[in-house]
Phi, psi and omega in degrees: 000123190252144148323112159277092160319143176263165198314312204269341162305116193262132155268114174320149189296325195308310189295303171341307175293346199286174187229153186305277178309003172243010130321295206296327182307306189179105183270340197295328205259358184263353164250358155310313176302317189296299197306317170291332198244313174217114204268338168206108175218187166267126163276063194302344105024287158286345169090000198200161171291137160282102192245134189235034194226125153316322186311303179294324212287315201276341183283314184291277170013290179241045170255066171292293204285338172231037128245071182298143157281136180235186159217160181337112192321307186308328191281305151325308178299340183268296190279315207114123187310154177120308181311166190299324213280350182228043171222117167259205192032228163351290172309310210268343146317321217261320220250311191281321171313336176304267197269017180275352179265027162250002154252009178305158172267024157282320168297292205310299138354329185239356153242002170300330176273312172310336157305307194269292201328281178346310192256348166299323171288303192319307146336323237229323160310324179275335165271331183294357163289339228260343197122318193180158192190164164248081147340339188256283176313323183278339212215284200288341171268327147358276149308322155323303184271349191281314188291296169306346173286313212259350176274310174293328189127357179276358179324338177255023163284143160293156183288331152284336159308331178243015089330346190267303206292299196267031132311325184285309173305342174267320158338280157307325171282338168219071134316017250244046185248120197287132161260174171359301180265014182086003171289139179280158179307307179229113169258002170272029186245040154237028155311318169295325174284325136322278192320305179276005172254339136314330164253357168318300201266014184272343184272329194304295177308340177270323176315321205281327170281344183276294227289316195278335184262335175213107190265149158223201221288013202270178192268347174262322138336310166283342214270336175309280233239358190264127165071354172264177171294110156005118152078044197192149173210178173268172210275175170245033185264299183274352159298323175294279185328284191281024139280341178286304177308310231240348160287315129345239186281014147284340206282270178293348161281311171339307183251013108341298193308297156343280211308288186339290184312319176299321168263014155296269176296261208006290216280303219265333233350288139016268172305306153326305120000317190251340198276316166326294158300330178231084208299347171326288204320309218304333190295331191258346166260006160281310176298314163314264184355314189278328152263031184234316152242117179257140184262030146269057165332308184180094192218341215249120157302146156216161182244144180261130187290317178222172179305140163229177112303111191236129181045046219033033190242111162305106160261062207342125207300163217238197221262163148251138152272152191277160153235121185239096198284354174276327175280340168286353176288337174241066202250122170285039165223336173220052187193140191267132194043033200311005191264323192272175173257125226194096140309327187242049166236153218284141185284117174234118192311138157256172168313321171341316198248004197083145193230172168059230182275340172257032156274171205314141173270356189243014196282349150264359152263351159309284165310342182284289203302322175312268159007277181274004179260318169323288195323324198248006165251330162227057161270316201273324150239085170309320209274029218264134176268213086284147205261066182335325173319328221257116157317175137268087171278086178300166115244144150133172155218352171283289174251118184249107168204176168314131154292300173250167183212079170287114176280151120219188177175155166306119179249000000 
């Protein structure tokens, strides 16, 4: 479902022009613009409105009666009807009640470290001779899919093997570049995501029959038998779409997020430094880290129920809008130097997870899995650098992290 611009709405030329790749490159100076010159606008390129201001973004955010979650088209098109991100009321009670209850944070709590720690050492084990490492590939994406995978019921997935699945899945969830007429622009670039969602369910499904006759402690398993009627389980119409969201983007922020932060204290030595001696800081140098590049970028859909006026922009009932929350995270009206990374700038809630009844359901497990893997890298290599050589090459603009973070340090 796509937005129509309306007749009388003039679209800036800046917006007209912009292109998919130079979104996915470096998105900060074409929504800097935004924020300043139209704060809502259409995107043809996407096919959809864009709202780039903290203010709009957290007022559509909770407002779920005249802003319902939809998804993207590229999103649709990737998960499917069902998922948690394009479902409300009722339905969408029903899809969090699945799964929260291995994220509570009482739960979360009572397995997290034995989920995260073990392997976090073991990584690390295999690098502190070396010296040097690409931290994203070596460490921080690793852990990330491993602790959601083994959480979810994937323990015999290879670890690469499920880096594999939501690298393809991020390919596809932000295919999103539109042509004229609401078609997408490259539909072969959701080839990879089709490739990896054929094998989600060709490993999936025989689990998933070991599951409905002899269910255990794993999170797809309950997500079966939790809450249906004696002798009943859900359909895999609704497991497969939110086992997709959650292979995607549970999968991948944690160790974005990880990455983010390192080259966050990078920017800091300083800051790095204390965060070092005081492994307390990390919760709080993770968050800076989640704002200054949130790695859920700009993902969260909304439909507007009736023409509303947003930011003085006539919107047409609907229409769908973008909620872009890595720019409200660097929104100049609420944050001081919001381009830099600042352990010590005054704590304001941010955007990362998402607001209102469709914010993130993993979001203290998220944090958690961060944590203790920051925790276990650098008690074991306090002396960790950057690697000068090397850029820091941020990508995306749906999902936002390093491709690489090249490290080093004194063995």
């Amino acid at each position: 479902m796509t937005a129509v611009q309306p007749s009388h709405e003039v679209t800036p030329k800046f917006v007209e022009e912009i292109t998919m790749a130079e979104l996915e490159a470096d998105p900060y100076p074409f929504y800097e613009r935004l924020r300043k010159e139209a704060p809502v606008a259409f995107v043809p390129s996407l096919g959809m409105y864009i709202v780039s201001t903290r203010e709009l973004c957290m007022q559509i955010a909770k407002d779920s009666d005249s802003w319902p979650a939809v998804i993207s088209p590229a999103g649709g098109r990737t998960f499917g009807h069902g998922a948690l991100l394009n479902t409300n009321g009722p339905e969408h009670r029903d899809l969090r009640d699945m799964v929260e209850p291995h994220l509570q944070p009482s739960a979360v709590d009572n397995y997290i470290d034995d989920l995260v720690r073990p392997y976090a050492r073991e990584l690390l084990e295999r690098i502190e001779d070396n010296g040097s490492a690409d931290i994203v590939a070596e460490y921080c994406e690793p852990v990330s899919v491993r602790a959601l995978g083994d959480l979810l019921g994937l323990g015999d997935v290879s670890t690469d093997k499920l880096r594999e699945w939501f690298h393809k899945l991020s390919v596809s969830f932000t295919n999103s570049a539109m042509t004229s007429d609401g078609e997408f622009a490259n539909p072969n670039g959701f080839v990879p995501g089709d490739e990896a969602k054929a094998e989600i369910i060709a490993h999936v499904d025989p689990k998933i029959d070991e599951w409905i006759v002899n269910p255990d402690h794993s999170a797809i398993s309950h997500w079966l038998h939790d809450g249906m009627p004696e002798g009943q389980t859900r359909s895999r119409d609704v497991i497969y779409p939110n086992l997709y969201v959650f292979l995607l983007g549970a999968m991948q922020e944690p160790g974005h997020a990880m990455a983010t932060t390192l080259a966050g204290l990078f920017s800091r030595p300083d800051q790095l430094e204390r965060v070092v001696d005081d492994p307390g800081l990390i919760p709080r140098a993770v968050g800076e880290g989640m704002r200054w590049v949130a790695p859920i970028w700009s993902a969260a859909a909304k439909i507007a129920t009736d023409e509303v006026v947003v930011g003085g922009v006539t919107i047409p009932q609907n229409s769908v809008v973008m909620l872009s929350y890595g720019s409200a995270n660097q929104d100049e009206n609420a944050y001081d130097a919001p381009t830099a990374y600042d352990l010590d700038r005054a704590v304001i809630p941010n955007m990362t997870f998402g607001g209102g009844v469709h914010a993130c359901a993993g979001t203290y497990f998220a944090n958690n899995v961060i944590r203790i893997a920051l925790e276990e890298l650098l008690e074991t290599i306090p002396n960790i650098e950057r690697d000068t050589d090397h850029e820091v090459n941020f990508w995306g603009w749906g999902f936002r992290g390093p491709k690489e973070l090249h490290v080093q340090w004194e063995v």
